[in-house]
N, C-alpha and C positions, 0 to 999 in steps of 0.2 A: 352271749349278747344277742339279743334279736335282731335281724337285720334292716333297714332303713328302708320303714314304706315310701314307693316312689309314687308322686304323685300321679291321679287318673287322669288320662292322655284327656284331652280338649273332642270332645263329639257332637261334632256341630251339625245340627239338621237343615238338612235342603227342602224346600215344597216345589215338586212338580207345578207352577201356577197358570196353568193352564190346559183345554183337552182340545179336541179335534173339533169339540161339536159346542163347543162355548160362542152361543148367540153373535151372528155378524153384525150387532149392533154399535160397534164403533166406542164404547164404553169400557174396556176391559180395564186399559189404562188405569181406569179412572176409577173404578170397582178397588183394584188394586192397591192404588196411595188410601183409599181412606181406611181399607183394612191393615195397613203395613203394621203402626203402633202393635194390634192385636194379632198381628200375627208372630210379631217379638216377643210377645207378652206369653204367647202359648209355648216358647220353647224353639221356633225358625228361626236361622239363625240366615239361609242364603233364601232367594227364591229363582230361578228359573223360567224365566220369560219366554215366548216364542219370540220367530224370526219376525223381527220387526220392520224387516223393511216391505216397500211395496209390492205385493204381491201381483198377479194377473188380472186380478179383477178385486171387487172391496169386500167380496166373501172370501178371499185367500188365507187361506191359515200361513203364509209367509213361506212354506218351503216349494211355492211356484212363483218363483223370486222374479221380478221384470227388473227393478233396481235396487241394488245395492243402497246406494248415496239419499235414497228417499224414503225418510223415517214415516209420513204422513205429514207432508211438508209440502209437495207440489201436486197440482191439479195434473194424475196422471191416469191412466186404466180405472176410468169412470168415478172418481174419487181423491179429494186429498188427500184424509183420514185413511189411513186401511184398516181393515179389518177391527185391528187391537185398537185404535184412535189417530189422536192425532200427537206431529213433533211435540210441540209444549206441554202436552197430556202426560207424553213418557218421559220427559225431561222433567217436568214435574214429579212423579212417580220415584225417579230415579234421586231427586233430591230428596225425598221425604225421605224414602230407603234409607239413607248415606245419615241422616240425623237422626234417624231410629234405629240406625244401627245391622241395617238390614243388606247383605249384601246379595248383588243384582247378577246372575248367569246369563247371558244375553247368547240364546241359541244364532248360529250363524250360520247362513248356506251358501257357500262359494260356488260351486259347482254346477247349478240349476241355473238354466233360464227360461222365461213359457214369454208368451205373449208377446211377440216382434213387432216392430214396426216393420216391416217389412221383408218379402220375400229376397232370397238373391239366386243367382246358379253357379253350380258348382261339380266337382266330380266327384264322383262317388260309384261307390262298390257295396252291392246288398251283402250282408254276412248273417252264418246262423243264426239265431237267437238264442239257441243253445251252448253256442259254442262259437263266440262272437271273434276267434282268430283263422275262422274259417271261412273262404269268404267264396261267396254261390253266385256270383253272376260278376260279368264284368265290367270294368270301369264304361259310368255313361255318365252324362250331364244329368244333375235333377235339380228343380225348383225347393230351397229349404226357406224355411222360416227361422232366421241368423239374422236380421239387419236390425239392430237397435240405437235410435239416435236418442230416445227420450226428449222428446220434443217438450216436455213439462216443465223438463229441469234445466234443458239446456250445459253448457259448459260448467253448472256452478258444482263444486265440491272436487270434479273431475271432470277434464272432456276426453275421456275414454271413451269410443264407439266401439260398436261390436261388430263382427262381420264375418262370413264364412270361416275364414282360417282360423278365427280363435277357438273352433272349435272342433271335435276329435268325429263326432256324430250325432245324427240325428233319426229319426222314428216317422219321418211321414214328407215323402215326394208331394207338394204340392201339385207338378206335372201332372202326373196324372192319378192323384189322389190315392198312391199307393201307401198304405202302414208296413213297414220292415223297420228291420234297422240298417242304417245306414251310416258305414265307416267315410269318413270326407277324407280325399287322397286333394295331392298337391304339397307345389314346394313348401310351402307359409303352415302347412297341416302337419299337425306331431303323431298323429295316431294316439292308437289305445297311453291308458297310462300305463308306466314300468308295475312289471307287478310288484307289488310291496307297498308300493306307494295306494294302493288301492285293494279292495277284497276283490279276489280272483273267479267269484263266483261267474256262470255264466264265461269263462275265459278273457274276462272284464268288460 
């Protein structure tokens, strides 16, 4: 008795839809929804978006993230739109997707922040670069760029502010225009992450 062909597992294509060097013209969005149909049609089944929130500036490819909560929705880092467009652009986008059948990978950077509103002071300790559990000079005050109010957006979606302690370290002493890196000590400051929780390269 032959035995029972099982059916061929489900092999669903993803398209990279985006690169690094894809024109800062605010359009991608929008490129995107009128290709969706034909991009179902060719056999895609997900597609994969960059970070879409508000980047540094409106050339940001999104993973020099200033805020989370702004799709291209607030007049923020010289732009409402970022980069990829604007909120109702990818919200648009993301409805065509969902009726064509097309499912939406929305890359996401938790970790990143650039572009402060403002400096603060804090303490801190210079550590290798090599070997960043190693630490080369001792605890002084320096001037970092950690203070984010978002003044664009205000309180809406989140009034989460940002501020020295939420952060483990940073790359550049305002004070006296030093690049290192820099471990931020204090009670409010958790240090490096556990390792596991992160790749260990560099001693994290």
């Amino acid at each position: 008795m032959a035995e029972e062909q099982k059916p061929t597992p489900v092999n669903n294509a993803m398209l990279q839809a985006f690169e690094w060097y894809v024109p800062a013209d605010q359009k991608h969005w929008v490129r995107l929804e009128k290709q969706a149909a034909q991009l179902k049609a060719w056999g895609i089944d997900n597609i994969w978006i960059p970070p879409a929130c508000k980047g540094s500036s409106k050339e940001g490819n999104g993973y020099d993230i200033y805020d989370l909560y702004d799709l291209g929705e607030f007049d923020q880092k010289g732009s409402t739109a970022t980069k990829w467009g604007s909120y109702d652009e990818l919200m648009k986008l993301c409805e065509t997707a969902k009726k064509t059948g097309l499912c939406i990978y929305f890359d996401a950077v938790l970790n990143h922040r650039f572009a402060a509103d403002h400096k603060e002071k804090c303490q801190a300790v210079e550590v290798d670069p090599d070997d960043r559990n190693k630490e080369v000079s001792d605890q002084y005050e320096i001037e970092a760029w950690v203070g984010f109010d978002f003044p664009g957006r205000g309180d809406k979606y989140s009034k989460m502010k940002y501020h020295w302690y939420h952060f483990s370290g940073v790359d550049y002493n305002a004070r006296n225009e030093k690049t290192a890196i820099y471990k931020i000590m204090g009670d409010k400051s958790q240090g490096w992450a556990e390792d596991g929780d992160v790749d260990s390269e560099k001693g994290n």
